[in-house]
C-alpha positions as CSV (number, residue, x, y, z in Angstrom):
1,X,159.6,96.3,73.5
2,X,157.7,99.6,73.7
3,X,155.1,100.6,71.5
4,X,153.9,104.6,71.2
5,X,150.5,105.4,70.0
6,X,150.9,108.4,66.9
7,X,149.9,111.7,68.6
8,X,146.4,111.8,66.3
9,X,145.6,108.7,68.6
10,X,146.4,110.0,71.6
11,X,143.9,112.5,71.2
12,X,140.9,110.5,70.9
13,X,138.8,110.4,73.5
14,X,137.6,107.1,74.7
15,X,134.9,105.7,71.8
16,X,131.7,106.2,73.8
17,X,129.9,102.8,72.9
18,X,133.0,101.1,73.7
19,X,132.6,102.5,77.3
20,X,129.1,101.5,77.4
21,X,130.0,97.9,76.1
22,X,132.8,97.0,78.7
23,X,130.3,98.0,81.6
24,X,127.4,96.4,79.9
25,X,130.2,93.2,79.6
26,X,131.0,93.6,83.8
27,X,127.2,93.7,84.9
28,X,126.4,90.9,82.6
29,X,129.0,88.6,84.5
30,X,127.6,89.6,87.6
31,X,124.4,88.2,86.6
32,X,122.4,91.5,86.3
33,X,119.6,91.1,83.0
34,X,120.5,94.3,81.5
35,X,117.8,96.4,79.1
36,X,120.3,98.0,77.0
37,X,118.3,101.5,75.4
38,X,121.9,102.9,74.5
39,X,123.3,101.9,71.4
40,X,121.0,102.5,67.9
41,X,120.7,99.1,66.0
42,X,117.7,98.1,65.2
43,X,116.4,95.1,66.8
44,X,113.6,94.6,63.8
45,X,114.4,92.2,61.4
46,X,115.6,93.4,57.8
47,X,112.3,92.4,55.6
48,X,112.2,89.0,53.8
49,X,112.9,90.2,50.5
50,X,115.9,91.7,51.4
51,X,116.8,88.0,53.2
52,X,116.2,86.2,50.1
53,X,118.3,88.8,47.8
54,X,121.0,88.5,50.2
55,X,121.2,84.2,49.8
56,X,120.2,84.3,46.0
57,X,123.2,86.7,45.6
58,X,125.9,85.2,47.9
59,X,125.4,82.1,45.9
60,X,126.1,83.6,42.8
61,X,129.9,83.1,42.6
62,X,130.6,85.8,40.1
63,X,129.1,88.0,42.9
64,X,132.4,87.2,44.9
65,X,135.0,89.4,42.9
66,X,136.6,92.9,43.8
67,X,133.9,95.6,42.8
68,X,134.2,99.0,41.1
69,X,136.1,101.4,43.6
70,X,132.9,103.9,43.0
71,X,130.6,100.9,43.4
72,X,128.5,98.8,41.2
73,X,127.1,100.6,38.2
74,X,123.5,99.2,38.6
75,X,124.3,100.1,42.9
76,X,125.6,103.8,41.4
77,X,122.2,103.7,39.4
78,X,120.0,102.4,41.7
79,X,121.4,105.4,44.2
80,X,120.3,107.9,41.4
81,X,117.0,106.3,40.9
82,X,116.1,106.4,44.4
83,X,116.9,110.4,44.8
84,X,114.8,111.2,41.9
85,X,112.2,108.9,43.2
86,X,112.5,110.2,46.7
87,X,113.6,113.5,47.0
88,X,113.3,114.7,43.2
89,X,117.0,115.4,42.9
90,X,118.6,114.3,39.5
91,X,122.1,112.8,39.9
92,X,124.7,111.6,37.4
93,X,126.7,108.3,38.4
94,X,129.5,110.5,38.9
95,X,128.0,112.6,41.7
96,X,127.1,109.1,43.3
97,X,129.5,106.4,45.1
98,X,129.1,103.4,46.9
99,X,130.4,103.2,50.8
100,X,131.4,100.4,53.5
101,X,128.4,102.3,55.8
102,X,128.0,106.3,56.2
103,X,130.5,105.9,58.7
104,X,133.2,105.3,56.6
105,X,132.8,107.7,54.1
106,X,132.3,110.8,56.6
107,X,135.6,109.7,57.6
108,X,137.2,109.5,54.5
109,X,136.2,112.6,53.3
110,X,138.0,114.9,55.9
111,X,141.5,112.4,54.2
112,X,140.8,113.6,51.2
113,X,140.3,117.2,51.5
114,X,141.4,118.4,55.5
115,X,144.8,118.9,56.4
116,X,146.8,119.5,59.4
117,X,146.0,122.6,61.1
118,X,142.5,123.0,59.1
119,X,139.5,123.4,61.1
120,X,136.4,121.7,61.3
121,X,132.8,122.5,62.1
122,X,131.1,120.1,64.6
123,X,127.7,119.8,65.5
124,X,128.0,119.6,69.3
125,X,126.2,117.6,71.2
126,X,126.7,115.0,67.5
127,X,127.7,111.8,66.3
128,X,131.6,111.2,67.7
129,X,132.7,110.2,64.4
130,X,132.7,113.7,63.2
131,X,134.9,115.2,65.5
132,X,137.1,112.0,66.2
133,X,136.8,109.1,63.2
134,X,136.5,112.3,60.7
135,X,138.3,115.5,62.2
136,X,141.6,114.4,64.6
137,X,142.9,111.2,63.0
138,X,143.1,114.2,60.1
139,X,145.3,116.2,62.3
140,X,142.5,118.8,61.6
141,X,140.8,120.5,64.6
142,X,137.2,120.3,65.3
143,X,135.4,123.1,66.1
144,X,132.8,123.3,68.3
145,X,128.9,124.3,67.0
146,X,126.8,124.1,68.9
147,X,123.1,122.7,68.8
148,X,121.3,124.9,72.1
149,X,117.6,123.5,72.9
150,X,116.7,127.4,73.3
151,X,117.6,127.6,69.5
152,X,115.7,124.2,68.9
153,X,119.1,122.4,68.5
154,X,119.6,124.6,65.4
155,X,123.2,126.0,64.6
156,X,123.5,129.7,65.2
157,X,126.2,130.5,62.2
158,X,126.0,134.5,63.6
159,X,128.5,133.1,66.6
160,X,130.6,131.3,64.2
161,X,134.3,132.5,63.8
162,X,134.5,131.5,60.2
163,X,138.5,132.1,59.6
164,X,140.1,128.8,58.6
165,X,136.9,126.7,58.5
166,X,137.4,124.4,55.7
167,X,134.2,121.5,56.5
168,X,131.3,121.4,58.6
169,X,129.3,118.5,59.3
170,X,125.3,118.7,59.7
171,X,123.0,116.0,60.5
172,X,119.0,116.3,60.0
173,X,117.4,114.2,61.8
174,X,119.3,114.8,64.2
175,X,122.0,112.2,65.9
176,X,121.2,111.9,69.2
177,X,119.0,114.8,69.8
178,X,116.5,113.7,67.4
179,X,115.5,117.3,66.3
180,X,114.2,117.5,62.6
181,X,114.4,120.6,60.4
182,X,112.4,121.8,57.3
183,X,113.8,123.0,53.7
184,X,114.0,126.7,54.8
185,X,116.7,125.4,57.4
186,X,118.6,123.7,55.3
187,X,118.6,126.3,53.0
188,X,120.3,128.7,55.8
189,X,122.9,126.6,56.3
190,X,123.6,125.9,52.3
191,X,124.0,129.7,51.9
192,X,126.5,129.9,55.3
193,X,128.6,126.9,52.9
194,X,128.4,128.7,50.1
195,X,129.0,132.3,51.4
196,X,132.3,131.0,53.4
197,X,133.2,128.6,51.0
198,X,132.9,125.9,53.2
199,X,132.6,121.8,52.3
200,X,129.2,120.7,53.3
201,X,129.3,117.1,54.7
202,X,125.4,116.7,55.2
203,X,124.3,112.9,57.5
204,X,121.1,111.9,56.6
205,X,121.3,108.6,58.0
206,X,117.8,108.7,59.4
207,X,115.7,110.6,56.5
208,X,113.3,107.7,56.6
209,X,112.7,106.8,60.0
210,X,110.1,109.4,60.6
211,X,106.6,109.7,62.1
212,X,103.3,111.9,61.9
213,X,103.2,112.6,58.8
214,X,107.2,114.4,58.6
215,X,109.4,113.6,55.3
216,X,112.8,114.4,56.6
217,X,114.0,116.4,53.0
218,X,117.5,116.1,51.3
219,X,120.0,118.8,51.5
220,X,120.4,118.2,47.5
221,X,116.7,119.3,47.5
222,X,117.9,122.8,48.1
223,X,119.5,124.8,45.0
224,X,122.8,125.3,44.8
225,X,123.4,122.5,47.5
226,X,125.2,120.7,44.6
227,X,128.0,123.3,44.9
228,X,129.1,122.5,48.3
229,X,127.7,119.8,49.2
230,X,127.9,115.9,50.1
231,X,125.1,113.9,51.2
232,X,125.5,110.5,53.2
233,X,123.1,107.8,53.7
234,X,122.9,104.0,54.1
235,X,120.9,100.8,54.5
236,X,121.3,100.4,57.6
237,X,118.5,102.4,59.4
238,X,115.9,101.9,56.7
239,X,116.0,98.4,56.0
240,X,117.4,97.2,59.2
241,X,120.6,96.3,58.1
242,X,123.4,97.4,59.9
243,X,126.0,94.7,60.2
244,X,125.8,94.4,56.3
245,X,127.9,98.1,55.6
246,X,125.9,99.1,52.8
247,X,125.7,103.1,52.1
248,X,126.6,105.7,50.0
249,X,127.9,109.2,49.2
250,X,125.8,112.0,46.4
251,X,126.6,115.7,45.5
252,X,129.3,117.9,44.4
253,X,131.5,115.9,41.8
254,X,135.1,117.3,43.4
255,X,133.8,116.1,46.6
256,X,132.5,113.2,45.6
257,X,135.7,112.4,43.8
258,X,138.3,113.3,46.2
259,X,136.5,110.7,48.2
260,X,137.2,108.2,45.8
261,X,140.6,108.8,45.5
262,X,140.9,108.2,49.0
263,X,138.8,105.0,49.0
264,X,140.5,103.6,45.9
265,X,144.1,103.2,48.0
266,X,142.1,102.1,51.4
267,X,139.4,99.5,50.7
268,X,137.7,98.1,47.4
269,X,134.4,98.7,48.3
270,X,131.5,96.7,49.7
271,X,131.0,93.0,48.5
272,X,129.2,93.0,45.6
273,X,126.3,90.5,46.3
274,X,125.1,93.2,49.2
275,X,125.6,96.2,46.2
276,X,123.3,93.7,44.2
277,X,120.8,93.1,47.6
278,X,120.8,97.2,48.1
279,X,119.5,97.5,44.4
280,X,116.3,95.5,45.0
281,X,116.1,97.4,48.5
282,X,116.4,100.8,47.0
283,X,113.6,99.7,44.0
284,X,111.5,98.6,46.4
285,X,110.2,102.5,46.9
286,X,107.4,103.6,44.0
287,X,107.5,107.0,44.8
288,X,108.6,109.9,47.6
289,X,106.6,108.0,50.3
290,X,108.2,104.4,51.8
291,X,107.3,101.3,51.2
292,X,104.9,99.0,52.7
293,X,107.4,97.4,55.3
294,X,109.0,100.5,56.4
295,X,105.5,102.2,57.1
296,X,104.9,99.5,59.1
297,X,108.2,99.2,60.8
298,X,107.8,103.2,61.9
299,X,104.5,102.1,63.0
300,X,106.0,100.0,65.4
301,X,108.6,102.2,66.1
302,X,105.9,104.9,67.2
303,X,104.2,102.9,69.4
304,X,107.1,102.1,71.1
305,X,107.8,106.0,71.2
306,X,104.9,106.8,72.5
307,X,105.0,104.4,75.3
308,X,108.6,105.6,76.5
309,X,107.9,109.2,76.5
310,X,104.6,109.0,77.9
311,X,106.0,107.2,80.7
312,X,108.8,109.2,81.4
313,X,107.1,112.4,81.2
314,X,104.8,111.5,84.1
315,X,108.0,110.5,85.8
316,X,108.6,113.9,85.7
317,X,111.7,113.7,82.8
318,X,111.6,116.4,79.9
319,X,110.9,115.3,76.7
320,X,109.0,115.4,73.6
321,X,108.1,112.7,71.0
322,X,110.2,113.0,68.2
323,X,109.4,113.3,64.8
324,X,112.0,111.0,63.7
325,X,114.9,108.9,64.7
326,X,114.7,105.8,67.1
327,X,116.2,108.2,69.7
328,X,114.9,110.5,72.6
329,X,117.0,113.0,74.0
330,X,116.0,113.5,77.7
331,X,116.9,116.1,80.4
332,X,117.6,113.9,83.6
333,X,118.5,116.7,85.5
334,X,121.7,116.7,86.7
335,X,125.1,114.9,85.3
336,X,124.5,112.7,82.5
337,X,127.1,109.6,83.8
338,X,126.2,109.8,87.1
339,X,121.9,109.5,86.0
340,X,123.5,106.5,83.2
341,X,125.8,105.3,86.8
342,X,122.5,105.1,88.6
343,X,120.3,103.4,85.5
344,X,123.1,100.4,85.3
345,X,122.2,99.8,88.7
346,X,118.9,98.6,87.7
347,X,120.0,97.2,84.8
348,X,119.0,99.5,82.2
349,X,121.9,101.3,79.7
350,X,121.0,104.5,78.0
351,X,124.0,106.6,77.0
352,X,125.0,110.0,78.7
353,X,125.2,113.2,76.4
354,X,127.8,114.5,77.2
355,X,129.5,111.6,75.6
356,X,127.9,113.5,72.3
357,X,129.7,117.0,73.0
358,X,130.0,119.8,75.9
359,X,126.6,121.0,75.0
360,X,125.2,117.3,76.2
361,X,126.0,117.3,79.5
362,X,123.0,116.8,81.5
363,X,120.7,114.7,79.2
364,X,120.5,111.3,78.1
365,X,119.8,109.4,74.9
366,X,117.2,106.8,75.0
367,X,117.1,104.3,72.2
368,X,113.7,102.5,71.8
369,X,115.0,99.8,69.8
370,X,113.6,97.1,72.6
371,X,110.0,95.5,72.1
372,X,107.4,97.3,74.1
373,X,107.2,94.9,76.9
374,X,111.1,95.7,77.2
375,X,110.6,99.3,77.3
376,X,108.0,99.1,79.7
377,X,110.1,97.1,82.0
378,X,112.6,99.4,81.7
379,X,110.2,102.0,82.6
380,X,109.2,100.2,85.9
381,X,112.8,100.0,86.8
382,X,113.5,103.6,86.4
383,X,110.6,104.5,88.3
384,X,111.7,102.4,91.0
385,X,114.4,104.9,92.0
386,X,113.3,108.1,91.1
């Protein structure tokens, strides 16, 4: 018998990570100890509270049953809580939802509102799921927008053919080139939504993984946001917890909706003990700055950027420390598989940007998600043949 992949999945390109894993799985076997500085999961520990929440609530059996489709209500108020506590944004549990991860819900929302034909606004170099997860297996067609270092990876929406557009994605800080924005940016691209009528699907994955002194804002934080807008964030980057597929989904009630339709008829939701373990998580924050463990997480984190773009620099690599983000996007100067080709011979994985987009090709994202005697290994062996 012969079995024929639907069109929508013969469009996908292959998953990038993917790539990176089944080479990472060949040198392995061939013995090679491998520094993998690709993929971005956090190698720090979620902190202990969140452990002990997470067995206190798995053993609570009545923490086993199907959850709401929109989530927990304490989750769903716990969500609203946390904006108003962080960001200053008030929310109503029906502007709020929970999600299997970020990833998930930027996918589902292109089910719920794209359809075949319509077009959609792609950062590019971005995140593949917005073009591929979210976009094609939509049988919508993603568009292009690109993020130029000569307009500091900032969208330039006078080149923008608008006709058609129905959805843009934006992502602050910035997925993989690590560039953050202020309020008067986002506030551009709100008014470019709202002037073309356009859904706003806004990442903010890593709004708490920041350093000297930036506080990445929320696109909600900017009025009339709630119009066209839908923000996405998770537990995953801020409390290290990203096998657990805990996030969720805040704005525009329509939008927010819609993507419950589409959830309701596809998953039920995350387990409810983890709902229960994000609640405690979410309190944990007294105000707009973080917590105690997460400054001293990013403190880590710091050092560990400092040390890899320090080194590189005098390697003669162009960088710059970012402001937030695990990442750093580096020009290597010349093609971006043939500098990851040359890395793997050494035994150290980064991932190529042009897997990210057109407008990666020739740079590299460098995840310092190692310990620092890792990195600086790595460091030696990239030296070592340049």
């Amino acid at each position: 018998m012969t079995f024929e992949y639907a069109n929508r999945i013969k469009q996908l390109p292959p998953y990038l990570f993917a790539e990176i894993e089944k080479i990472q799985g060949i040198k392995k076997a061939q013995g090679i100890d491998l520094i993998s500085l690709s993929i971005g999961d956090p190698d720090l520990p979620p902190p202990q509270f969140i452990t002990d929440a997470l067995a206190k609530e798995a053993a609570d059996q009545k923490n086993h049953k199907y959850s709401f489709s929109q989530g927990e209500p304490d989750f769903r108020m716990a969500v609203t809580d946390w904006y108003k506590t962080r960001f200053g944004v008030d929310l109503q549990s029906d502007q709020t939802m929970a999600l299997l991860g970020s990833k998930e819900g930027i996918a589902n929302i292109t089910r719920a509102f794209i359809n075949p034909g319509d077009k959609v606004l792609c950062p590019d170099p971005a995140y593949p799921v917005y073009a591929n997860g979210g976009t094609i297996l939509c049988d919508g067609v993603a568009i292009p927008l690109p993020l130029l270092e000569e307009n500091n990876y900032c969208p330039d929406f006078k080149a923008v053919d608008t006709r058609r557009i129905k959805m843009m994605f934006i992502n602050y800080p910035n997925n993989p080139t690590s560039t953050t924005v202020n309020l008067e940016v986002l506030k551009e691209i709100v008014a470019f939504a709202k002037k073309n009528n356009i859904i706003l699907c806004y990442d903010n994955a890593y709004s708490e993984i920041t350093y000297d002194g930036y506080r990445a804002p929320s696109i909600l934080e900017v009025e009339g946001a709630l119009d066209v807008a839908v923000e996405f964030n998770s537990l995953s980057k801020t409390f290290n917890m990203t096998g657990d597929r805990i996030g969720f989904a805040v704005g525009n009630k329509t939008l927010i909706a819609g993507l419950s339709k589409v959830k309701s008829q596809i998953d039920s939701g995350p387990p409810v003990y983890t709902q229960k373990v994000a609640v405690e998580a979410l309190s944990s924050y007294t105000g707009c700055d973080p917590p105690e463990f997460l400054r001293q997480n990013n403190q880590i984190l710091q050092q560990r950027r400092d040390l890899l773009v320090d080194t590189l620099s005098k390697l003669g690599f162009g960088c710059e420390k970012p402001k937030a983000t695990f990442y750093v996007w580096v020009k290597c100067g010349g093609k971006s598989f043939e500098f990851v080709t040359k890395l793997l011979e050494v035994g150290v994985v980064v991932t190529p940007g042009s897997g990210f987009g057109r407008c990666g090709e020739g740079y590299v994202r460098i995840a310092f998600t190692q310990p620092k005697e890792r990195i600086r290994e790595a460091c030696e062996r990239i030296a070592s043949i340049f």
